[in-house]
C-alpha positions in Angstrom: 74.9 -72.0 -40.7 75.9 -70.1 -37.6 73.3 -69.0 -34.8 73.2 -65.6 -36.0 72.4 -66.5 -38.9 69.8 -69.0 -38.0 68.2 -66.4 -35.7 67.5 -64.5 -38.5 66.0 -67.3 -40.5 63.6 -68.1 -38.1 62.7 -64.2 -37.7 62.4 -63.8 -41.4 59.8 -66.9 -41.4 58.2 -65.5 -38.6 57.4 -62.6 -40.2 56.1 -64.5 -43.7 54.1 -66.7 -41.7 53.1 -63.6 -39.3 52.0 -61.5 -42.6 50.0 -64.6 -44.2 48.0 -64.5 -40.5 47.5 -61.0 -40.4 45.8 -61.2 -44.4 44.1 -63.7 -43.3 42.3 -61.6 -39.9 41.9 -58.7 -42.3 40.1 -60.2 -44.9 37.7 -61.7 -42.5 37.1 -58.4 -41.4 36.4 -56.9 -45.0 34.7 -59.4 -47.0 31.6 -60.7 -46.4 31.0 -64.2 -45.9 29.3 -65.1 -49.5 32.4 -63.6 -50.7 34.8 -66.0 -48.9 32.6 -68.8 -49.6 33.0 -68.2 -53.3 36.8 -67.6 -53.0 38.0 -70.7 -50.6 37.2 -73.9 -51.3 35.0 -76.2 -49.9 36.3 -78.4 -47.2 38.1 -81.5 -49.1 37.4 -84.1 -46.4 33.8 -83.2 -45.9 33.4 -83.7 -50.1 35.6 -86.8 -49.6 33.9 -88.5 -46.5 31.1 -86.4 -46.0 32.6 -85.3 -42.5 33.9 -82.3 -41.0 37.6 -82.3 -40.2 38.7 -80.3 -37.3 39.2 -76.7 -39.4 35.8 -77.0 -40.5 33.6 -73.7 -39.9 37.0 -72.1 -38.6 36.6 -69.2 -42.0 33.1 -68.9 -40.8 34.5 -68.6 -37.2 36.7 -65.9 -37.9 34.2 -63.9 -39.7 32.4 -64.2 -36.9 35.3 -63.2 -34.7 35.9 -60.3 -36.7 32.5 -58.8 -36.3 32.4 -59.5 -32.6 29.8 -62.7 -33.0 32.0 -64.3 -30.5 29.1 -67.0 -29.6 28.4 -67.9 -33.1 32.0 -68.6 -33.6 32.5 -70.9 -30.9 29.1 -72.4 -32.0 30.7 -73.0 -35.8 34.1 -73.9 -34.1 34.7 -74.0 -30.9 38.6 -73.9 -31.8 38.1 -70.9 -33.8 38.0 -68.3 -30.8 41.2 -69.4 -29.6 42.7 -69.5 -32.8 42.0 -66.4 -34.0 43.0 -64.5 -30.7 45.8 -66.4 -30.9 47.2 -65.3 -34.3 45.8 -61.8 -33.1 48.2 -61.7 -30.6 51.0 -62.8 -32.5 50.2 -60.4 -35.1 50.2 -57.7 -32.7 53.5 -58.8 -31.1 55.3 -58.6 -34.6 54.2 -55.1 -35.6 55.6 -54.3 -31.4 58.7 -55.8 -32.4 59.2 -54.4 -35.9 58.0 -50.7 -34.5 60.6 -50.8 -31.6 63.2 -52.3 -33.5 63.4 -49.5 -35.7 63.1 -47.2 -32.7 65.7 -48.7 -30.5 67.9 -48.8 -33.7 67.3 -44.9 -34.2 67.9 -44.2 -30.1 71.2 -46.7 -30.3 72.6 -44.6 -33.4 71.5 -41.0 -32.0 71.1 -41.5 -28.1 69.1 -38.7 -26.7 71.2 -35.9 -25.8 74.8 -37.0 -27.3 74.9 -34.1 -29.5 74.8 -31.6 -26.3 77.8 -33.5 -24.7 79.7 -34.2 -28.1 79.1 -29.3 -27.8 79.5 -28.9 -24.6 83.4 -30.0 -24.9 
């Protein structure tokens, strides 16, 4: 595998991984919470060892998040802020680079004002 190629590997998986995020921000935003509860499981080390793991209260969190209850999800998990400004950003930073990617491609193949000069001689 060459470097181009590899590149575009890591771009393609960026973008999976960057789509997954971005369903996962706008369904905290839709649903409610009951909702998510009945949809995601409950936490398998708290039914295991009746203790929370470090991701637990982060679905609550971003709920929270996503209706602007920014101190009730730091109280849930106070990871959960950071996190999910975190994949905000990145999800923001993908739809930037696939929007100017297609825009720089379409000003590289038709640079403003080439057809004047191709006219004008």
């Amino acid at each position: 595998m060459d470097y181009k190629q590899l590149k575009r590997a890591i771009f393609l998986v960026w973008l999976f991984l960057s789509a997954i995020t971005l369903l996962v921000i706008v369904s905290s935003a839709v649903f409610s919470m009951d909702t998510l509860n009945a949809i995601i499981p409950q936490c398998e080390w708290k039914v295991k060892y009746n203790q929370e793991c470090p991701l637990c209260g982060m679905t609550r969190g971003f709920i929270f998040m996503s209706h602007g209850r920014f101190s009730s999800a730091s109280m849930v998990n106070s990871f959960s802020p950071w996190l999910y400004s975190l994949l905000v950003i990145n999800d923001i930073v993908v739809l930037l680079i696939l929007f100017l990617r297609r825009h720089v491609i379409k000003l590289v193949r038709f640079p403003l004002g080439v057809h004047k000069i191709n006219q004008e001689v």
